[in-house]
N, C-alpha and C positions, 0 to 999 in steps of 0.2 A: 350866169349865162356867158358864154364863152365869143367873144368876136369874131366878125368873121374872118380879118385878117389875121388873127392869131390863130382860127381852126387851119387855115390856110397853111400858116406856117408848122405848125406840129404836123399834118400831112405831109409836108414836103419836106420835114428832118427825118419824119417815119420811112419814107421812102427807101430815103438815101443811109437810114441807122446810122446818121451823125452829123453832130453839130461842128461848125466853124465857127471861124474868128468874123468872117462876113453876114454866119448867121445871127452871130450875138450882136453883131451891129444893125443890124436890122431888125432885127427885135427893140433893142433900147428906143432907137431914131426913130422909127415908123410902125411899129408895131404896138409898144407899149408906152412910149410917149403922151399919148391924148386920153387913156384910159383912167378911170380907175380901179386900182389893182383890188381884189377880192381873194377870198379864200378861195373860191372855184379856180382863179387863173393862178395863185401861189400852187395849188392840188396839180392845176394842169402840167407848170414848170415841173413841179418835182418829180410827179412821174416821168414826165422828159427824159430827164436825167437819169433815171432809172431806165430806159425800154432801151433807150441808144445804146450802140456797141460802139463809139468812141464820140467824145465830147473834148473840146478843147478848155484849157486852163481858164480862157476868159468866159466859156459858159458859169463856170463853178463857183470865182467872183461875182460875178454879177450876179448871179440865184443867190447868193450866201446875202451878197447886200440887198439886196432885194426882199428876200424873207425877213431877215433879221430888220431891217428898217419898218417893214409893214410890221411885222408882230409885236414889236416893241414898241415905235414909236407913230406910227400913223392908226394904232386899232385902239380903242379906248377900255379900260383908263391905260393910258399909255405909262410907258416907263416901267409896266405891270405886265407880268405871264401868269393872268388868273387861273384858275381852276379849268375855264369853257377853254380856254386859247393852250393850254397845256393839254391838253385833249387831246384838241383837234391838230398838234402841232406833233405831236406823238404820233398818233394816228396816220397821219401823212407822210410822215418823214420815217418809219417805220415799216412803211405797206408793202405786200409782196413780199421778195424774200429776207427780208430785212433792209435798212437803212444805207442808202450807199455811202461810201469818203464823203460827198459833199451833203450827203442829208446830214451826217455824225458831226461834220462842220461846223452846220446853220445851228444844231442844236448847245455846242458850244457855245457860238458866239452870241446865242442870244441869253444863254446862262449868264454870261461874261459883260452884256451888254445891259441887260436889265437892271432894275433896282429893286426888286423882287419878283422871285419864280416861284410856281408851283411847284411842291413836289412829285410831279409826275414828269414834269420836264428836267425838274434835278435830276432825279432816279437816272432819267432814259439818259442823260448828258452824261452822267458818270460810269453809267452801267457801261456806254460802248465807247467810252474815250478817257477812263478813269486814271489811265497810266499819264497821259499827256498833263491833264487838269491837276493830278499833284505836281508835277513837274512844274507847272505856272504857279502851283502856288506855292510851291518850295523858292523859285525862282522872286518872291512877291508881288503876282501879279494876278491877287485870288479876284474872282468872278464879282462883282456886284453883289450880283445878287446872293450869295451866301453871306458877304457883309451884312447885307440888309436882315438874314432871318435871324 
């Protein structure tokens, strides 16, 4: 279930089809500060990101830390992209017409951040950013979680 302050705020980005650097502050400070984050409000951010016609740089940070910290390290077992969380992270970041720069991002960096992934979130990490992800790993800065399989 979605708050009311955050329905609040996705109306009034919808609006305007774009986010700011005062929206992204408003959101962290007073928005999402007191909550706790759920897959519903990660689902809500990412479609965000997607419907806007322009988003500034500190939106894309912040949803990237944002996901990535919830998926990885605050959803249990952490440190883990199981089977259900590879799904539903796919799923999301996916929707519509495909995955925007910052969803291709989030699924990187949580490849990268993990200590084991599904492979469903491999798959979708390499399928649409496979040029990048050899490039880190020629460079040796391979993912975690492929360490780990």
């Amino acid at each position: 279930m979605m708050d009311h302050e955050l329905r609040e705020f996705v109306d009034r980005v919808m609006d305007r089809r774009a986010i700011d650097d005062e929206d992204v502050k408003m959101l962290q400070r007073d928005i999402l500060n007191d909550i706790v984050i759920t897959r519903d409000i990660i689902d809500v951010l990412v479609a965000l990101d997607r419907a806007v016609a322009q988003s500034c740089k500190a939106y894309a940070d912040y949803l990237v830390a944002l996901v990535v910290d919830f998926a990885v390290w605050e959803n249990r077992p952490t440190g883990v992209i199981d089977r259900d969380k590879a799904y539903w992270l796919v799923t999301t970041l996916s929707a519509g017409e495909g995955p925007t720069a910052t969803a291709q991002r989030i699924a990187s960096e949580i490849v990268r951040e993990a200590e084991h992934c599904d492979e469903a979130l491999l798959a979708f990490a390499f399928a649409k950013g496979a040029a990048k992800e050899v490039a880190r790993a020629a460079a040796g800065s391979m993912p975690r979680a492929l360490l780990a399989n």
